[in-house]
C-alpha positions as CSV (number, residue, x, y, z in Angstrom):
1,X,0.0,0.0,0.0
2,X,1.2,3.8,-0.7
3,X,-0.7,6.5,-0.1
4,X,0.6,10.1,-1.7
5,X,-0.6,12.9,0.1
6,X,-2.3,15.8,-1.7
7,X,-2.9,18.3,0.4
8,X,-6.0,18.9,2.9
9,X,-8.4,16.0,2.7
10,X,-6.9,15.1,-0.7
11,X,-4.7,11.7,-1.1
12,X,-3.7,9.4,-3.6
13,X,-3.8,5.8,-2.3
14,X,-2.4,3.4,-4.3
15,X,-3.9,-0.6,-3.2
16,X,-4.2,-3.6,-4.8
17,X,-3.0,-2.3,-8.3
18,X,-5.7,0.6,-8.2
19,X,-5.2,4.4,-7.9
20,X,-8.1,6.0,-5.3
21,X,-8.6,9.6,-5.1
22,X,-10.1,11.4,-2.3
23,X,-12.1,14.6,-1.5
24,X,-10.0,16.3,-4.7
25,X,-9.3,19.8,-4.0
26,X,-6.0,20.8,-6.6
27,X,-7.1,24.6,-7.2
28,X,-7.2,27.9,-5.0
29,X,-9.0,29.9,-4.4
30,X,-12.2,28.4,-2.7
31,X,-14.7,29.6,-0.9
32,X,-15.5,32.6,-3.4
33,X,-11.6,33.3,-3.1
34,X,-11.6,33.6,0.7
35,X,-9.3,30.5,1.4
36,X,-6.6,28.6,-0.4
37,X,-4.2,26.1,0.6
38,X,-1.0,26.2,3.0
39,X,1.4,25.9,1.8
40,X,0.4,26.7,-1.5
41,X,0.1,24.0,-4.6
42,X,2.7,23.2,-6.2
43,X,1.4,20.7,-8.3
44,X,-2.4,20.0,-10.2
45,X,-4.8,17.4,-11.2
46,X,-2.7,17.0,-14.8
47,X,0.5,16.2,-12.6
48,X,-1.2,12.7,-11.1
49,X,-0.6,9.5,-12.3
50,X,-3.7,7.7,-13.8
51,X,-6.1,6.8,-11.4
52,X,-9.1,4.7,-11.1
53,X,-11.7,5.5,-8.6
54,X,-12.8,9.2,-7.1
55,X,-14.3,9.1,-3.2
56,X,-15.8,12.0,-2.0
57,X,-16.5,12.5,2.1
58,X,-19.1,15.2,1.7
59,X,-20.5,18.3,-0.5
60,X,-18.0,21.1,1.4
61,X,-16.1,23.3,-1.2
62,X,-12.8,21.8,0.2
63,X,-13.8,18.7,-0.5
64,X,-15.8,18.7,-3.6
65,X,-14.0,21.1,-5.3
66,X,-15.7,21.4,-8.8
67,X,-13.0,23.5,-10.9
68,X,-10.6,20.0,-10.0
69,X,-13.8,17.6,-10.7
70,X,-14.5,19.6,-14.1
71,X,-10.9,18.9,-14.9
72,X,-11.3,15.0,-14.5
73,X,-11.3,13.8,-18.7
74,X,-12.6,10.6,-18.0
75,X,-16.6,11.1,-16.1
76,X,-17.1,7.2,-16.2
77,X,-14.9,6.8,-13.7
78,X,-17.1,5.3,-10.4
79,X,-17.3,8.1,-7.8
80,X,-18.2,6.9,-4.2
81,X,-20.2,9.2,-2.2
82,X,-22.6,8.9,0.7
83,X,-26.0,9.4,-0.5
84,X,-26.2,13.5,0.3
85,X,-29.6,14.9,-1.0
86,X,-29.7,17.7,0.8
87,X,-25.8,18.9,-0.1
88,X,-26.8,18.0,-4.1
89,X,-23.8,15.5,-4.7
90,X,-24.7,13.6,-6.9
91,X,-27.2,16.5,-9.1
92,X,-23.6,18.2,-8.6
93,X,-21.8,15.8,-9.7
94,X,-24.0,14.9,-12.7
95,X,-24.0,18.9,-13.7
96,X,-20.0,17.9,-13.9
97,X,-20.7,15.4,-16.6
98,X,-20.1,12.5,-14.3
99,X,-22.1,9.1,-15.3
100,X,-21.1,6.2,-13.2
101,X,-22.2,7.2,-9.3
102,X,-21.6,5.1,-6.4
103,X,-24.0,6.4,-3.7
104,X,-23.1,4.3,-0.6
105,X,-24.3,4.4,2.9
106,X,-22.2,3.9,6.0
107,X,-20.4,-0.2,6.1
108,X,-21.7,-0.9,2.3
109,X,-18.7,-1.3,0.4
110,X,-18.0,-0.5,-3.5
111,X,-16.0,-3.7,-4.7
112,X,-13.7,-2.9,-7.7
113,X,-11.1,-6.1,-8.5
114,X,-9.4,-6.9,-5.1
115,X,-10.1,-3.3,-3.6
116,X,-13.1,-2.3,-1.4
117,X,-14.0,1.1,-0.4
118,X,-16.4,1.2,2.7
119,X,-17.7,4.3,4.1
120,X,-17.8,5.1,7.9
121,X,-19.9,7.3,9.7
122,X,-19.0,10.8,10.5
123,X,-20.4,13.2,13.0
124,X,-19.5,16.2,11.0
125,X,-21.1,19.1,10.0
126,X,-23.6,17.4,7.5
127,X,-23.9,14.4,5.7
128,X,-20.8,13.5,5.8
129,X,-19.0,10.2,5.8
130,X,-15.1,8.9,6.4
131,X,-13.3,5.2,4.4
132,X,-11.9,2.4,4.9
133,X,-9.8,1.7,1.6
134,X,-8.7,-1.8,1.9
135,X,-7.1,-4.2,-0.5
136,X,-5.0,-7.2,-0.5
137,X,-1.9,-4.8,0.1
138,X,-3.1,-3.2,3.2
139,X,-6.2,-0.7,5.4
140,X,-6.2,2.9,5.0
141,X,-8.7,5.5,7.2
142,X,-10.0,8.4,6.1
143,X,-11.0,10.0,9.1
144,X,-12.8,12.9,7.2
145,X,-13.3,16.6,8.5
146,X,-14.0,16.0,12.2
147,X,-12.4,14.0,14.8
148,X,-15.1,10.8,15.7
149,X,-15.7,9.7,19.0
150,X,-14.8,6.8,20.4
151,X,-17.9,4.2,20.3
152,X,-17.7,5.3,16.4
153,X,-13.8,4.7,16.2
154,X,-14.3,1.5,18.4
155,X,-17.2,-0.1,16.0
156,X,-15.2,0.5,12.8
157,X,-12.5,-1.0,14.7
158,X,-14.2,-3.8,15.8
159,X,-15.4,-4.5,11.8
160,X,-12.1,-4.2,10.1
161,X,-9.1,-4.7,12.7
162,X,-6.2,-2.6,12.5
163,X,-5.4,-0.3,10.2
164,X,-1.8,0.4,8.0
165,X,-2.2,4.2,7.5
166,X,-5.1,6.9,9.4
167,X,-5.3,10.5,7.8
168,X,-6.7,12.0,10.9
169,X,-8.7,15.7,11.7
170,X,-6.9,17.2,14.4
171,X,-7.3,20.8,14.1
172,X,-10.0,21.4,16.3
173,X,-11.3,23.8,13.8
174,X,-13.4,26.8,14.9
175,X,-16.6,27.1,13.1
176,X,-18.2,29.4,15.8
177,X,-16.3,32.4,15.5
178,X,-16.7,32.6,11.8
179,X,-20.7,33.3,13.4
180,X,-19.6,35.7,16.1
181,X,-19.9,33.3,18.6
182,X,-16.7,31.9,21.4
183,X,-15.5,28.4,20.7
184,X,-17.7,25.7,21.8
185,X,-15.2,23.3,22.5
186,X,-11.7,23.6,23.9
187,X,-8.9,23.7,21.2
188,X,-7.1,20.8,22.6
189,X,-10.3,19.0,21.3
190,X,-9.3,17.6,18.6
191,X,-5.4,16.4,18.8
192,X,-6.7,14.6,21.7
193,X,-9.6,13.1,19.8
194,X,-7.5,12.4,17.0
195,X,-4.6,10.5,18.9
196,X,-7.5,8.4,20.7
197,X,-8.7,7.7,17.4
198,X,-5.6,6.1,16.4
199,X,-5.0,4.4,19.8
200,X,-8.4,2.6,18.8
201,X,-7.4,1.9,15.2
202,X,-4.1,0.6,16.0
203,X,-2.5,2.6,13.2
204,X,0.9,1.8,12.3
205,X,1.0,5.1,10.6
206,X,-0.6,8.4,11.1
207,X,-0.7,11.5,9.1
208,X,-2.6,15.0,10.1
209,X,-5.3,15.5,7.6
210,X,-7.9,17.8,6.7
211,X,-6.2,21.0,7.7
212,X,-4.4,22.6,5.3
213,X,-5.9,25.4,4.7
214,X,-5.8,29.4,5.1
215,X,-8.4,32.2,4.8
216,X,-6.8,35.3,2.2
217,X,-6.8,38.6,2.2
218,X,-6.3,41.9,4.5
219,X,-7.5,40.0,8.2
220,X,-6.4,36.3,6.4
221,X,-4.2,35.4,9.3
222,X,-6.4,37.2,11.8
223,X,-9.3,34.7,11.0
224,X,-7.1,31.7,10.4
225,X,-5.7,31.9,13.8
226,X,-8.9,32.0,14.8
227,X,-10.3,29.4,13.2
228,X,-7.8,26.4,13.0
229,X,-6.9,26.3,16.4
230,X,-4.3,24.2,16.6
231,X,-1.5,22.5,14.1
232,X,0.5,19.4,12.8
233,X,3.1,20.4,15.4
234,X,0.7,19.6,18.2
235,X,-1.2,16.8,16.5
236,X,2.5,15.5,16.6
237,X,3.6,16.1,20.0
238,X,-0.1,14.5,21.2
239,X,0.4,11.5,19.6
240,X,4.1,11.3,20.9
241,X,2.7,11.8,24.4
242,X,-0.7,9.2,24.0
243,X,0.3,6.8,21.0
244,X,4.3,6.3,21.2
245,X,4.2,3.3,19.1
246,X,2.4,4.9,16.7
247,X,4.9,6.4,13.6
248,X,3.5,10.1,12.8
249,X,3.8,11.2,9.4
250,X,5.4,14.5,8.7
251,X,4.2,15.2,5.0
252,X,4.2,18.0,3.1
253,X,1.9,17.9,0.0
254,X,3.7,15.6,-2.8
255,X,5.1,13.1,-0.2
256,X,4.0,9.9,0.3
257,X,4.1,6.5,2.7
258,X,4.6,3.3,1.3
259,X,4.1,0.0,4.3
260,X,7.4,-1.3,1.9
261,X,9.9,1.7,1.5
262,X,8.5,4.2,4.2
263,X,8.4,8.1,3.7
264,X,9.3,9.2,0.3
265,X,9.7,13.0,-0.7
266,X,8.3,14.7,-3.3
267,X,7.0,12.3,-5.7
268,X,4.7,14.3,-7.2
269,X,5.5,17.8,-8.5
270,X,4.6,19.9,-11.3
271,X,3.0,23.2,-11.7
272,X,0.8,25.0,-9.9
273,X,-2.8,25.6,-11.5
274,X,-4.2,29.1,-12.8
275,X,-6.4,30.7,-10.0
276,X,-10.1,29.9,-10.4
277,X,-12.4,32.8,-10.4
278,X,-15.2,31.4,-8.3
279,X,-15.5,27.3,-7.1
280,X,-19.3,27.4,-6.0
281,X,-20.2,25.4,-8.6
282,X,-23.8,27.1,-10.2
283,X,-21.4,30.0,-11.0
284,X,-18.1,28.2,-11.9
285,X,-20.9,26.3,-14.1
286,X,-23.1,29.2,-14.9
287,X,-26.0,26.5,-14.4
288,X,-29.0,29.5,-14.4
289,X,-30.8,27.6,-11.2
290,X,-32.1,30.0,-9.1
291,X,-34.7,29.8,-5.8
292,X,-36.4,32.9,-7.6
293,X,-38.3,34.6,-10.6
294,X,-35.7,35.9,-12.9
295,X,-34.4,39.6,-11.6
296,X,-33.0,40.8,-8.6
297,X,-35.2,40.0,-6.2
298,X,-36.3,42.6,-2.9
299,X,-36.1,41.6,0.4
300,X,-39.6,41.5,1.0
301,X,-39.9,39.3,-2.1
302,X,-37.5,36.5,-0.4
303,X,-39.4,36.6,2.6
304,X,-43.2,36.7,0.9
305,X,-42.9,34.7,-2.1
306,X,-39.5,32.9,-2.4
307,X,-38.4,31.3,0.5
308,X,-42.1,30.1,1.2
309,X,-42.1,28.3,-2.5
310,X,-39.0,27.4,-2.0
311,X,-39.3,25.5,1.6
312,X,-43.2,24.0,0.8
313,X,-41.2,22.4,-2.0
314,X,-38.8,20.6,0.3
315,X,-40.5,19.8,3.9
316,X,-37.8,17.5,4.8
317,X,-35.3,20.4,4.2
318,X,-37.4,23.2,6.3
319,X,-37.6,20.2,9.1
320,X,-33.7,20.0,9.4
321,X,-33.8,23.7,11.1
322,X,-37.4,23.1,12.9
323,X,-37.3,26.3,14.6
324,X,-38.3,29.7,15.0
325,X,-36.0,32.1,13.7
326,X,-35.6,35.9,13.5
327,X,-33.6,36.7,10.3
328,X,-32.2,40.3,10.3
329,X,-31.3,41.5,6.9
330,X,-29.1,44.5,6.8
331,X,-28.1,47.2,4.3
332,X,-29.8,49.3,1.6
333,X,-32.8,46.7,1.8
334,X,-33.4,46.3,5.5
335,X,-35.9,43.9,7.1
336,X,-36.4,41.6,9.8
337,X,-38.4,38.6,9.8
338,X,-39.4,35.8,11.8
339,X,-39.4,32.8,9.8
340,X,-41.3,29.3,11.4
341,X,-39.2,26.1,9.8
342,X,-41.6,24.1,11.5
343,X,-44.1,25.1,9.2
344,X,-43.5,25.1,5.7
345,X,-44.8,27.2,3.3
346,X,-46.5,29.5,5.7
347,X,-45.4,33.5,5.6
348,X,-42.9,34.6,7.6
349,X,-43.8,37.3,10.1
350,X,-42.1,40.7,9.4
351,X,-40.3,41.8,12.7
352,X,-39.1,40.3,15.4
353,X,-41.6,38.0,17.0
354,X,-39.3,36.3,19.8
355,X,-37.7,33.7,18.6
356,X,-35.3,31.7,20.5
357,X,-32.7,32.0,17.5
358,X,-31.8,34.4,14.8
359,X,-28.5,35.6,12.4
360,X,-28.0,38.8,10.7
361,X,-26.8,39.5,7.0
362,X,-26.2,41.4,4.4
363,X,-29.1,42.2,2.1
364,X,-26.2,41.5,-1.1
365,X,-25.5,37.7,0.5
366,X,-28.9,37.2,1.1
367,X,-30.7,37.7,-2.1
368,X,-27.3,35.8,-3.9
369,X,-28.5,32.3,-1.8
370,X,-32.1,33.2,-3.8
371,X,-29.8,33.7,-7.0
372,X,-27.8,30.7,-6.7
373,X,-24.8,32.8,-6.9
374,X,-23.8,32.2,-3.4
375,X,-24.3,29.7,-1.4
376,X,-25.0,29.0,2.6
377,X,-21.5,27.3,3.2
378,X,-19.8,29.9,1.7
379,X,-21.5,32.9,3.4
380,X,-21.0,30.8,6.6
381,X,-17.2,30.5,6.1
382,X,-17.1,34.6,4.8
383,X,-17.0,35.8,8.7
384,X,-20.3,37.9,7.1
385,X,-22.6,36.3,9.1
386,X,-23.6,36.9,13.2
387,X,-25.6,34.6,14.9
388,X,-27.5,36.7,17.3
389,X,-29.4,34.2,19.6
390,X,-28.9,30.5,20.4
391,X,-29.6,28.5,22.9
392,X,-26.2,25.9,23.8
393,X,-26.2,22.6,23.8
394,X,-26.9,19.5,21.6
395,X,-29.4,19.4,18.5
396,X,-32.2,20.7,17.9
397,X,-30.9,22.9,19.8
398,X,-27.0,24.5,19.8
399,X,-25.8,25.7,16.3
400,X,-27.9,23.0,14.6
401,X,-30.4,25.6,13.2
402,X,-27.3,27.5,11.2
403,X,-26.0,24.0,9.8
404,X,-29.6,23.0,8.6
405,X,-29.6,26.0,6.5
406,X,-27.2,24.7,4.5
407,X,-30.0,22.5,3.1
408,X,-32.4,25.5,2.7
409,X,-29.1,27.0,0.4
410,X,-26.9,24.1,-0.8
């Protein structure tokens, strides 16, 4: 077994004479140009060897990046993915031309010759899932975006034995003060998550994963710091102190581990690609969809007319929020509504009727989600958005409203 380490979430693992590619992400910016890889690409999609299966975690920009995807020459190639209606991966990836989907819930694998790729549950954000990529060579973990707690680590575990090779989440990253809101869990979080995680696995190897990543412009580093709280240097120094026996990784983008020949440097290199203009794909695409009449909608229009249509549409979508929420919208065209998920297709309320949760935003972010010229994740990850009222603690209640919306917008 080898795997080649791309960068972020992004590896190349060769098993049992197949090339697997995860969670591709080989252009910057992302994220409507707010955040691009550290350290920067050196190398893109045309500098990999041939490979033979794509397998996509989740719908997140930094993980389904769609000016790499669009890049791929051959769309028959299978793509795994766990079944994501409300993040559109599969519409998304069929709007990329792709024909031969793999939609696969958690423990059903996707046989190809002697390899199987199983997905593992993930308590992410949303619908997300991790792999097992197993062949007659050797086990490699994914461990996706977040760090997974231990009854999760313990029953993939318990199903497939010890793994070779775990690309670990260890960055504790920060998602609450990109709302206006403290941290929610302590930054220590997840290196200690992440070396249990491997403790459980009995990985041979381990390599810090899902991380490389920095916000751009003016307050870049400000928001960085604030966001990925912690590094490969502690990630490191955790597993030193809680999995000794465990050989940690140190790879810079291009390197790879092989269980025959160890560490190798820089065996893939190239050129970096041309900055992309935008990566959400309905305007890298120019697909037209839109949650509105054509025209710039008003304020009061989103409120009266399109986000009723849009959420009596899809119940099961409205349902994911299932509260009340006050939506301040700031700017030229102001308004505040309260809007009732629980109830879909009803008016929302204009003003502030009480509601246990709210956000503010800009009127311009607001009517691009109608547009499809925006969407939630990305106005999420802008630091443009304030969560005004919450109430702590698990789901329904917690931050769980602000996640479901990224159904309402995908």
């Amino acid at each position: 077994m080898r795997v080649i380490f791309l960068g972020h979430a992004c590896h190349l693992v060769e098993v049992g004479g197949l090339r697997i590619l995860t969670d591709p992400w080989l252009t910057d910016p992302i994220f409507e140009g707010l955040v691009e890889h550290d350290p920067p690409l050196v190398f893109g999609l045309g500098d990999l060897p041939p490979f033979d299966v794509i397998a996509l975690t989740h719908g997140h920009l930094d993980h389904f990046n769609a000016p790499t995807l669009a890049a791929v020459s051959h769309k028959s190639i299978p793509v795994v993915h766990p079944p994501a209606p409300f993040t559109e991966v599969a519409h998304n990836l069929r709007l990329l031309g792709f024909t031969n989907l793999q939609a696969r819930a958690d423990f059903v694998p996707f046989e190809i010759g002697s390899v199987r790729i199983i997905p593992t549950p993930s308590r992410g954000i949303m619908e997300e899932c991790a792999y097992i990529i197993e062949g007659p060579d050797g086990r490699f973990w994914n461990g996706a975006d977040a760090p997974q707690p231990a009854d999760v680590v313990e029953d993939i575990a318990a199903r497939f034995g010890r793994v070779d090779v775990a690309a670990v989440s260890h960055n504790s990253f920060n998602q609450p003060t990109l709302l206006g809101l403290q941290a929610m869990k302590s930054a220590d979080h997840g290196p200690q998550e992440g070396a249990r995680s491997l403790r459980i696995l009995g990985a041979r190897a381990a390599l810090a994963a899902a991380s490389n990543m920095r916000w751009c412009g003016p307050e870049g580093a400000a928001v960085t710091a604030r966001v990925i709280r912690r590094s490969h240097a502690d990630f490191r120094a955790q597993v030193a102190r809680d999995a000794p026996a465990i050989e940690f990784l140190d790879l810079r983008p291009g390197d790879a581990w092989s269980s025959d020949t160890g560490v190798e440097r820089a065996v893939v290199r190239g050129t970096s690609p041309p900055r992309v203009a935008h990566d959400y794909i309905h305007a890298f695409l120019g697909t037209g969809e839109r949650w509105c009449p054509p025209g710039r909608p008003s304020t009061e229009d989103t409120f009266r007319r399109d986000l009723p249509a849009r959420l009596v549409l899809a119940p099961e979508v409205a349902r994911l929020v299932n509260q009340r929420v006050v939506i301040e919208v700031t700017g030229d065209d102001a308004a505040t509504y309260t809007v009732d998920f629980r109830a879909p297709g009803s008016v929302p309320v204009a003003g502030d009727a009480g509601a246990a949760y709210g956000f503010r935003i800009h009127d311009r972010d607001w009517k691009d989600l109608f547009e499809r010229r925006t969407s939630w994740q990305v106005v999420a990850s802008a630091d443009r958005l304030n969560v005004t009222r919450f109430h702590p603690g698990a789901p329904p209640a917690g931050l769980n409203f602000v996640y479901g919306l990224q159904a309402v917008f995908p």
